[in-house]
C-alpha positions in Angstrom: 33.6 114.3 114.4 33.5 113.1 117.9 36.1 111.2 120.6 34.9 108.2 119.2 36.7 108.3 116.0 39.1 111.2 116.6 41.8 108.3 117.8 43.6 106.3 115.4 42.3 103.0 115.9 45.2 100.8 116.1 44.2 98.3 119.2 45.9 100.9 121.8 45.1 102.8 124.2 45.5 106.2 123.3 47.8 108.8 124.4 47.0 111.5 126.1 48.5 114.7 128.3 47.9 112.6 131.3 51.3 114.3 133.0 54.2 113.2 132.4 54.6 115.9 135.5 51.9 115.3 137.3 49.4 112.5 135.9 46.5 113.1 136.9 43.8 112.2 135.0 42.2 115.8 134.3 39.7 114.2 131.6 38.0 111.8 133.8 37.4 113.9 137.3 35.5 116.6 135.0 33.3 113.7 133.3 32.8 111.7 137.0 28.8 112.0 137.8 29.7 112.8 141.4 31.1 116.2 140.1 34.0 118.1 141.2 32.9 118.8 144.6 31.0 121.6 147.0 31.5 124.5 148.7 29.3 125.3 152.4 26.2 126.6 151.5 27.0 129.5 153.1 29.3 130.5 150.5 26.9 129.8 147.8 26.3 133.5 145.5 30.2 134.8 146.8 31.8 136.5 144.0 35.2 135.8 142.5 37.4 137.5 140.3 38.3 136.1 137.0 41.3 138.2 134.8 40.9 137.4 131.8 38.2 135.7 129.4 40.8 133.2 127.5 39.7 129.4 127.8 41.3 129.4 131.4 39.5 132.3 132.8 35.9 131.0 131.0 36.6 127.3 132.0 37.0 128.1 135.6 34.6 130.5 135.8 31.9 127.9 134.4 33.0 125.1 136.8 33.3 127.4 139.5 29.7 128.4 138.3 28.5 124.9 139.2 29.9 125.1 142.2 27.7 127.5 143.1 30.2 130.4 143.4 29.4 133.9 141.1 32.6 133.9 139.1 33.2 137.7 138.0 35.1 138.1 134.5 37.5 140.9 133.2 38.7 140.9 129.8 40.6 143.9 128.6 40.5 142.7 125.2 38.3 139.9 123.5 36.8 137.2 125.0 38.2 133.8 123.7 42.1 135.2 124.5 44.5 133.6 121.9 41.5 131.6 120.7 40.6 134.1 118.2 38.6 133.0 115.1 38.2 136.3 112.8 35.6 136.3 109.5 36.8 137.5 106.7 34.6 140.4 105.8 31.0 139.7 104.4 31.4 136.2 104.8 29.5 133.6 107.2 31.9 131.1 108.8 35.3 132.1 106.6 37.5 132.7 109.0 41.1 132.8 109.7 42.6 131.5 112.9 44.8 134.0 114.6 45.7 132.2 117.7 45.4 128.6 118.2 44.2 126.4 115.1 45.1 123.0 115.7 44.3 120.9 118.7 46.1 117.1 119.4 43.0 114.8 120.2 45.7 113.9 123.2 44.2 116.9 124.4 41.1 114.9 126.2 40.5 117.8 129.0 39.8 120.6 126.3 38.1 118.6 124.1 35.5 117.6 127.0 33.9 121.2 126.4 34.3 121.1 122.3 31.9 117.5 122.9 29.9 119.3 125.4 29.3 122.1 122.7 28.4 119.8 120.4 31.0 121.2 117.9 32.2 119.2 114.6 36.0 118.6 114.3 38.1 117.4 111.6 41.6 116.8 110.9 44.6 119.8 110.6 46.4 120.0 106.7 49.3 119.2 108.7 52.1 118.2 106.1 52.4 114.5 104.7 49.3 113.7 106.4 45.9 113.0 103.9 44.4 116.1 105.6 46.9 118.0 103.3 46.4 116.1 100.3 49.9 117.1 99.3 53.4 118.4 101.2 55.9 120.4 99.0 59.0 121.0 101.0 61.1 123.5 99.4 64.3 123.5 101.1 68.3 125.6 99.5 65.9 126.8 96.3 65.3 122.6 95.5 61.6 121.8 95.7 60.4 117.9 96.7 56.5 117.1 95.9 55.1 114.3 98.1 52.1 113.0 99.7 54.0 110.7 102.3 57.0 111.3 103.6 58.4 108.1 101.6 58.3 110.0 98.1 60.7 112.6 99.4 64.5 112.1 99.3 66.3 109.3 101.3 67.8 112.4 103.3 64.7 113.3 104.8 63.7 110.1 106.1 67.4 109.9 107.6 66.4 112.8 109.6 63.2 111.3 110.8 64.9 107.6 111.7 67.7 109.7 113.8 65.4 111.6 115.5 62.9 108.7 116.4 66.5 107.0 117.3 67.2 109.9 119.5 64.3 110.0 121.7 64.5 106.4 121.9 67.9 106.5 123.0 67.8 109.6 125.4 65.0 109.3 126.8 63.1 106.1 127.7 60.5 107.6 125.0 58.5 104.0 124.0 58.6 103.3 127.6 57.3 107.1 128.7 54.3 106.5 126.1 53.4 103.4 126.9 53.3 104.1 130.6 50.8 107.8 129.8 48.8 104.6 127.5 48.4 103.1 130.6 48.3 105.5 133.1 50.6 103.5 135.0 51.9 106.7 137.4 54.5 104.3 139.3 56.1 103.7 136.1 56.1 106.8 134.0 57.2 108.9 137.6 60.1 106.8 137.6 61.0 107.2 134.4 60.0 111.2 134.1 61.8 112.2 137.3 64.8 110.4 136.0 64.8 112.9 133.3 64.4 116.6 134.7 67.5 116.8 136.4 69.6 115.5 133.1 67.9 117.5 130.5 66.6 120.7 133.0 69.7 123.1 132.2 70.5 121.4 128.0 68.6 122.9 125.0 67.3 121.2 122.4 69.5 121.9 119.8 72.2 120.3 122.7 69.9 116.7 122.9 70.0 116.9 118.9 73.5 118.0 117.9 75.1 115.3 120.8 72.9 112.3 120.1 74.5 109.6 118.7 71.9 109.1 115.9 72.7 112.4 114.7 76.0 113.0 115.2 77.0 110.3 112.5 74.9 112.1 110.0 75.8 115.5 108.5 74.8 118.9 109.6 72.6 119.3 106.7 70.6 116.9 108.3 70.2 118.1 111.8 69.5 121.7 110.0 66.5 120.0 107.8 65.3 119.0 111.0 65.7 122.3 112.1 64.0 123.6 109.0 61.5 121.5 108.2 60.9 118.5 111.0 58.1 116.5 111.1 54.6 116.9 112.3 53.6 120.4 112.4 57.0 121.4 110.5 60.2 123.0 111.5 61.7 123.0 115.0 65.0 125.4 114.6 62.6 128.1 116.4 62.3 125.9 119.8 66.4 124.4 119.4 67.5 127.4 122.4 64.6 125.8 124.6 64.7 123.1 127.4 65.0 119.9 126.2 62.4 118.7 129.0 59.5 121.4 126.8 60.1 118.9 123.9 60.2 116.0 125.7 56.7 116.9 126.7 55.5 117.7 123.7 56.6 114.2 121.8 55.7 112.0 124.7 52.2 113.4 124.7 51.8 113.3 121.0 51.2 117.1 120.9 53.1 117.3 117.5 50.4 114.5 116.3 47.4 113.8 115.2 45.7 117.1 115.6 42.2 118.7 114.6 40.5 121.7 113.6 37.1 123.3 114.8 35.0 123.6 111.8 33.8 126.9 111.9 36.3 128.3 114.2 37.8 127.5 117.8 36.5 130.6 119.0 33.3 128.8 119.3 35.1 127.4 122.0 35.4 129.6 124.6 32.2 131.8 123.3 30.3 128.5 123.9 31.7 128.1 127.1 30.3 131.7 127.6 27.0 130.8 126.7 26.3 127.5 128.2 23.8 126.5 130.9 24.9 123.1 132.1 22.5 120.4 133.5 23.0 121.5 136.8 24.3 124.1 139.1 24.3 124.3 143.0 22.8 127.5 144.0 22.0 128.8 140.8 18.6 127.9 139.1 18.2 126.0 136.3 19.1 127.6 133.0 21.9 130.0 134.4 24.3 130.2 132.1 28.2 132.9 132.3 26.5 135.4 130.4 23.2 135.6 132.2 25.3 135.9 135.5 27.1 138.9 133.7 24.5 140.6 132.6 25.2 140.1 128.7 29.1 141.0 129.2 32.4 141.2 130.8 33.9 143.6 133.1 36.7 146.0 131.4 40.4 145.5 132.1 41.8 145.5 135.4 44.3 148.0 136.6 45.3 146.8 139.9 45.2 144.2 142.7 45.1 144.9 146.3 45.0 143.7 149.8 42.1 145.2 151.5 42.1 146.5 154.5 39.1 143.6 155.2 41.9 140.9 154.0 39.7 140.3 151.3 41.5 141.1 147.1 40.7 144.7 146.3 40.7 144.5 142.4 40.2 148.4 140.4 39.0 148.2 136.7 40.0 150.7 134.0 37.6 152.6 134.9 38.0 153.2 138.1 35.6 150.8 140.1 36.8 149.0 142.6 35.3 145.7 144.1 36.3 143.3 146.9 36.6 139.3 146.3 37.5 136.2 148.8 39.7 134.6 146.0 41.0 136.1 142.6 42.0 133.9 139.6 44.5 136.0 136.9 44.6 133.8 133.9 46.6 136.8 131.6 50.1 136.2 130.5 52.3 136.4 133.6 54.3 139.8 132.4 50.5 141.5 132.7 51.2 141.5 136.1 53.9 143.8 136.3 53.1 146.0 133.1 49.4 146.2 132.5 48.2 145.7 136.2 49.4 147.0 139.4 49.7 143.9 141.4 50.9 144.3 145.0 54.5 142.8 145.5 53.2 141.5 148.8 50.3 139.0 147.2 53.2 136.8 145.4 56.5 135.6 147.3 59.5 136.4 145.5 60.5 133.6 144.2 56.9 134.0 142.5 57.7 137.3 140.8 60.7 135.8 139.8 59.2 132.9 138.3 57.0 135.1 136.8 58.8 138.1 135.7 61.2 135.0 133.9 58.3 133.5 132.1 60.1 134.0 128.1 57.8 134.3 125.5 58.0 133.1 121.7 57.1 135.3 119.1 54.8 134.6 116.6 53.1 135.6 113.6 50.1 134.5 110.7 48.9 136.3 107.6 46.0 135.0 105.8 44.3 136.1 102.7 40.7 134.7 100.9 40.8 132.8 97.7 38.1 132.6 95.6 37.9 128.7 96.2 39.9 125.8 96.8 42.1 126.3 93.4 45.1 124.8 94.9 43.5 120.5 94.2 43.5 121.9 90.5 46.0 119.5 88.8 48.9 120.9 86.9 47.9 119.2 82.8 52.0 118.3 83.0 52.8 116.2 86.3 49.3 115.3 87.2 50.4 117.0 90.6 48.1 119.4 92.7 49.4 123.3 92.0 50.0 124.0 95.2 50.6 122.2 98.8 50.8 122.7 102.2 54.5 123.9 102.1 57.1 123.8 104.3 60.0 126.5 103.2 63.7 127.8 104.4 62.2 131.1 102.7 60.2 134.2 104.4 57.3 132.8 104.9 58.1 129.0 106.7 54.9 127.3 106.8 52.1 127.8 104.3 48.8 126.5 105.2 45.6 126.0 103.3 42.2 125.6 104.4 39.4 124.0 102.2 36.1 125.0 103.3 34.3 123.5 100.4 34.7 123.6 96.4 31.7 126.1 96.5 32.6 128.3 98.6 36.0 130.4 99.6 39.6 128.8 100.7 41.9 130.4 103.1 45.4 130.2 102.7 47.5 131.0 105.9 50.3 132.6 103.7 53.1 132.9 106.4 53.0 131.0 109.3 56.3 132.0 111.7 57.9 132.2 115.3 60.8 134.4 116.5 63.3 135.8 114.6 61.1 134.8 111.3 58.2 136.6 113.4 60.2 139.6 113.9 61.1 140.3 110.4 57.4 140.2 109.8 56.7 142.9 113.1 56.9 146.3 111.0 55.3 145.6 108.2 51.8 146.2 107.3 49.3 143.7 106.4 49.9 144.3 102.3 53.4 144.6 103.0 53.2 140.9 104.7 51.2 139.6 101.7 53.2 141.2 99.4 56.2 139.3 100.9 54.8 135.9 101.0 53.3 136.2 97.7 56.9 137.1 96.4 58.7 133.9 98.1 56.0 131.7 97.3 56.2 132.4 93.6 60.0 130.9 93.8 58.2 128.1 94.5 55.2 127.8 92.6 56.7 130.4 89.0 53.3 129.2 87.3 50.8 129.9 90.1 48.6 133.6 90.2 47.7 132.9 93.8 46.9 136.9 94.0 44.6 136.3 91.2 42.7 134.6 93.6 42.5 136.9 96.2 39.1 137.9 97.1 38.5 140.4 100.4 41.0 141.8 102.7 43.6 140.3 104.0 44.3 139.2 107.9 47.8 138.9 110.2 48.1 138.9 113.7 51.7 139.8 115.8 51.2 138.7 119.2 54.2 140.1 120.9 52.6 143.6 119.2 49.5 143.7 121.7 50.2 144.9 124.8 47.5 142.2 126.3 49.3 139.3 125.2 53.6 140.5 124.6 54.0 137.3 123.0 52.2 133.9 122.0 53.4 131.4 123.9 56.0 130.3 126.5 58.7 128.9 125.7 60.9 127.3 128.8 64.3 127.8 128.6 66.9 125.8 130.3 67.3 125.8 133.9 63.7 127.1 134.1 61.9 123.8 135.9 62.5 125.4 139.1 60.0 128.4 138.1 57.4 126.4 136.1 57.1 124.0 139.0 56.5 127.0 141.3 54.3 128.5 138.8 52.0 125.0 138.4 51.9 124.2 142.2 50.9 127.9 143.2 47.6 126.4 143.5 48.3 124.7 146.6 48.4 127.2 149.3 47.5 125.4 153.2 51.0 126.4 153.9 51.4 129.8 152.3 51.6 132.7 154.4 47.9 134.4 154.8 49.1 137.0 153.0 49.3 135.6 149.9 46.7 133.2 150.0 43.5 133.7 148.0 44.9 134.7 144.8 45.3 132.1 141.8 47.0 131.3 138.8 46.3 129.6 135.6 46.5 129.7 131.9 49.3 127.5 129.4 51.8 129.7 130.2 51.3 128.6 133.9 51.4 124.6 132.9 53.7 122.4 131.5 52.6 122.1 127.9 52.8 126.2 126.7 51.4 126.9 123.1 49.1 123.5 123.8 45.4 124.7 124.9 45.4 121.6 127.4 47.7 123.2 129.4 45.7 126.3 130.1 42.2 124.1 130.8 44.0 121.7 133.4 45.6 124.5 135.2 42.0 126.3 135.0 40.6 122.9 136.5 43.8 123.1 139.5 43.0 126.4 140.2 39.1 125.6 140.5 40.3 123.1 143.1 42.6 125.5 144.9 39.5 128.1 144.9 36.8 125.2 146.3 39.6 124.4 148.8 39.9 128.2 149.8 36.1 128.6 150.5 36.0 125.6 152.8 34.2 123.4 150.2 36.2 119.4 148.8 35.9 116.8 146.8 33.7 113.7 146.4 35.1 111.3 148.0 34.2 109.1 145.2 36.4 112.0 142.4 39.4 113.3 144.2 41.0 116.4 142.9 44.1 117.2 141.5 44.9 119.2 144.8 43.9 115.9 146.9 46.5 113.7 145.1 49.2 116.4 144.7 51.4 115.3 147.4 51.9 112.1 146.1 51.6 112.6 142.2 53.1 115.9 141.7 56.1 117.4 140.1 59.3 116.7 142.2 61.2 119.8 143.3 65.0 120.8 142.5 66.9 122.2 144.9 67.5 125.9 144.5 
C-alpha cells in the first residue's frame, strides 16, 4: 500500500508530525529536487562517525552519503536498533516484531524511505479497528465482544466522550489539529507555546483525574481508561508522564491510524543499508552504505575523545582508534555514561544532565507461532470469532494477532506490556512467559487450545535487559521540557564553545515524539543539517533546513 491510500480520505488534509514544537516540514525538504544541500568539495570523501546502526544512525549516514561525506557506522549490537524483525525458525518471512511494529501514516518523514524501498504496508490489528476483525476487552473477570466500539457497554463510550471532551477542553486540541492540517505555524505556535508552561510540570494522570469531563464520572471510568483506552489500548503505564508527551501524541494522531511493514520493519533500516540512491556528490554512481563499508559495520565503541588535533578520537571494542571532524551518537543517551567513555568536556553540563535524566519505559513482547490463522474460526454457538485482539487488566495486557495468510502460519503477540507489567515479566524465561500468558488468556477464552496451536519456538524480548538499549523508550516526565529542548536543539552549535562542537545527537529519545520512529528520522535529518553546517557546506536556497529556520520556528525556552 502506498501514501496514496494510506490516509483516510475524508476531504482533509491529513495530519501529520509536522511539530507541534518545531513545525518544520521534515517530509517535504527530503522529497525537494534541489536536495538537502552541499558541502565544499574539498570536504568531499571526509569520514564521520556514526554510533549506532538504528534508523537514526543509517538515515543520516545515507543522506550524509549524498552529501558526499563517508559516513563511518558502529553498531555494538544489530543493525536496525529497536527495529528488529526476528523469523521464527525455518520459516521465510514469519516473523515477530520485537521493537517497533506499528507506524502512524502521520509519520510522513519515515515513511519517505519505506516508499523509497518500495516496501508494501498495510493496516496494524489495532483494537475496534477492521484490521482486527474483532476486539474482546476483558476487564474485573467480565468479558465484552465487539467489532466497534459501539457494541461494547455504554461505560466505555463514557470514557471515550470525556476524554475527547478533555482534550477539547484543556487543550485547544480541534484547533492544534487543524492548524498541523494546515501547517499554519503562526497559529499552532500560538496555541502550542501557550501550553508548555501549564502542562510542563502536571502528569497525565493530573490532566485526566482534574478535567471536568472526568471528574463527574466515576473512578471506574478514569481507571478503564487507564486499563484499556482507545487506539493502541491502555494508557495507566504513561498516567506518571508529562501531560505535554501526550499532548503530542493525540495532536499528531500517533495513537491513530497506524501500519504494519509486511514482511517486517526491519527491512527498513536493512534497506536503507543497501540502497544506492539516484545520485550522490562525490561518490560514483551505484555506491550504496554497504559498499562504502566494505560489507559491514564497525564493532561497538568504547570511548570518545578530544584529540590532541581537535578532531573526535573515537576507540572501538577492539581497541582501534580513528580520528573524525564531526561524530553523530544515535544510542540511547544513558550509553554514554555506561557503555562508552565519553569525555565530560565534549557536552556542557546541563547536557549531561539532560542526558543522564533521559527516564526510560520498560517494555516487553512474547510471541509464539500458530499453525494458521485459527483465531477467524467461528465459535458454532455465537457466530463470534474464538479469539480477538484483546485488551485485558490481567498478566498479559495486550494480545495481538498477526494473520499472514490462511495458508500459511499466524503469530500471536501473546503479552504485549510496559513497566511495572514489564517488570513482572523480566525474570522469567521465555516458556515461563508463554506459560503465563497462556494461563491468563484461558480465563478468557476456557474453550480455546491456543497451545495446541503452537508450532516452533517461541520469541520475547526485555529491552531494559540489554545493556545496548536499558530500556525501550523515553518517557518524559514532568518538569522535563527544559532537557528535551536542550537535547533537540543540540544540533545547533555557531554559538557553542569549540570545545564541544562537532559532536551530534539524534535518535527518538532525543526528539519530541519517544517510542514514535518519526522522532528518531527527523532528529537524524537535524543532525544531518548540523553536520553539513559543521563542514562549511548549506542549503539550497530554494529548500532551507531545519537549522536555517530554527530561530524563528523552534521550541521556545523555559527559564531555568
Amino acid at each position: 500500500m502506498n501514501k496514496a491510500n494510506r490516509h483516510p480520505v475524508d476531504g482533509k488534509k491529513p495530519v501529520t508530525i509536522y511539530g507541534p514544537d518545531f513545525p518544520f516540514a521534515f517530509d517535504d525538504w527530503i522529497e525537494h529536487p534541489a536536495g538537502l544541500g552541499s558541502i565544499p568539495t574539498e570536504c568531499h570523501g571526509e569520514e564521520v562517525a556514526i554510533v549506532g546502526g538504528g534508523i537514526a544512525g543509517l538515515v543520516a549516514a545515507y543522506e550524509l552519503m549524498k552529501l558526499g561525506l563517508k559516513p563511518v557506522i558502529y553498531e555494538a549490537s544489530r543493525l536496525g536498533g529497536r527495529l528488529r524483525s526476528q523469523a521464527f525458525e525455518g520459516t521465510d518471512g514469519i516473523i515477530a516484531e520485537l521493537g517497533g511494529m506499528r507506524f502512524p501514516v502521520s509519520s510522513t518523514a519515515f515513511y519517505h524511505y519505506v516508499d523509497k524501498l518500495g516496501l508494501e504496508t498495510k493496516p496494524f490489528p489495532n483494537p475496534l479497528t477492521s484490521a482486527s476483525g474483532s476486539t474482546v476487552v476483558d476487564l474485573e473477570g467480565e468479558t465484552h465482544y465487539a467489532q466497534q466500539l459501539s457494541d461494547l457497554p455504554k461505560l466505555f463510550q463514557e470514557v471515550a466522550d470525556a476524554w475527547a471532551d478533555a482534550l477539547e477542553e484543556r487543550a485547544h486540541f480541534s484547533d492544534i489539529e487543524h492548524a498541523i492540517r494546515e501547517r499554519d505555524v503562526p497559529r499552532l505556535k500560538a496555541l502550542w507555546n501557550t501550553l508548555i508552561p501549564l502542562w510542563d510540570d502536571r502528569t497525565f494522570y493530573d490532566f485526566v483525574a482534574t478535567s471536568k469531563s472526568f471528574a463527574k464520572l466515576s473512578y471506574l471510568h478514569r481507571e478503564v481508561f487507564g486499563q484499556v483506552g482507545f487506539g493502541t489500548g491502555g494508557w495507566d503505564s504513561d498516567f506518571p508522564n508529562s501531560m505535554l508527551e501526550i499532548f503530542r501524541v493525540v495532536m499528531t494522531h500517533c495513537d491513530d491510524h497506524q501500519h504494519l511493514i509486511v514482511g517486517g520493519v526491519e527491512q527498513v533500516p536493512q534497506g536503507i543499508w543497501r540502497h544506492a540512491p539516484q545520485q550522490c556528490a562525490h561518490w560514483p554512481a551505484g555506491t550504496n552504505l554497504i559498499g562504502l563499508h566494505n560489507g559491514a559495520p564497525r564493532s561497538g565503541v568504547k570511548s570518545i575523545a578530544r584529540a590532541e588535533d581537535g578532531r573526535l578520537a573515537v576507540t572501538d571494542s577492539w581497541g582501534d582508534t580513528r580520528h573524525y571532524a564531526a561524530v553523530l551518537t544515535t544510542c540511547q543517551s544513558w550509553l554514554l555514561t555506561t557503555q562508552i567513555e565519553c569525555e565530560e568536556s565534549l557536552f556542557s553540563q546541563k547536557m549531561w544532565m539532560a542526558l543522564d535524566r533521559t527516564r526510560y519505559m520498560q517494555a516487553s513482547k512474547t510471541f509464539v507461532m500458530v499453525d494458521r490463522p485459527f483465531w477467524k474460526d467461528k465459535d458454532p454457538e455465537t457466530g463470534r470469532d474464538v479469539m480477538s485482539m484483546t485488551l485485558t487488566d490481567r498478566l498479559t495486557r495486550g494480545t495481538y494477532l498477526f494473520d499472514n495468510g490462511d495458508d500459511k502460519p499466524g503469530v500471536i503477540c501473546l503479552s504485549y506490556s510496559w513497566m511495572s507489567d514489564a517488570l513482572k515479566m523480566l525474570p522469567h524465561p521465555v516458556e515461563k512467559r508463554v506459560k503465563l500468558s497462556l494461563e491468563a488468556l484461558k480465563k478468557i477464552y476456557p474453550n480455546v487450545d491456543i497451545a495446541g496451536h503452537i508450532i516452533g519456538n517461541p520469541i520475547t524480548v526485555s529491552w531494559e535487559a540489554d545493556p545496548y538499549f536499558l530500556g525501550a523508550f523515553k518517557g518524559a516526565l514532568p518538569g522535563h521540557y527544559r532537557y528535551n529542548q536542550r537535547m533537540y536543539a543540540h544540533f545547533m552549535q555557531d554559538k557553542m564553545p569549540v570545545e564541544q562542537r562537532g559532536i551530534f545527537i539524534a535518535g527518538d529519545d532525543v526528539s519530541w515524539t519517544p517510542a514514535w520512529v518519526e522522532g528518531a528520522v527527523q532528529t537524524s535529518l537535524n543532525a544531518v543539517w548540523g553536520i553539513m553546517n559543521h563542514f562549511g557546506g548549506k542549503s539550497h536556497a530554494e529548500n532551507p533546513g531545519p537549522g536555517d529556520v530554527f530561530a524563528e520556528l523552534g521550541p521556545i525556552t523555559l527559564a531555568d
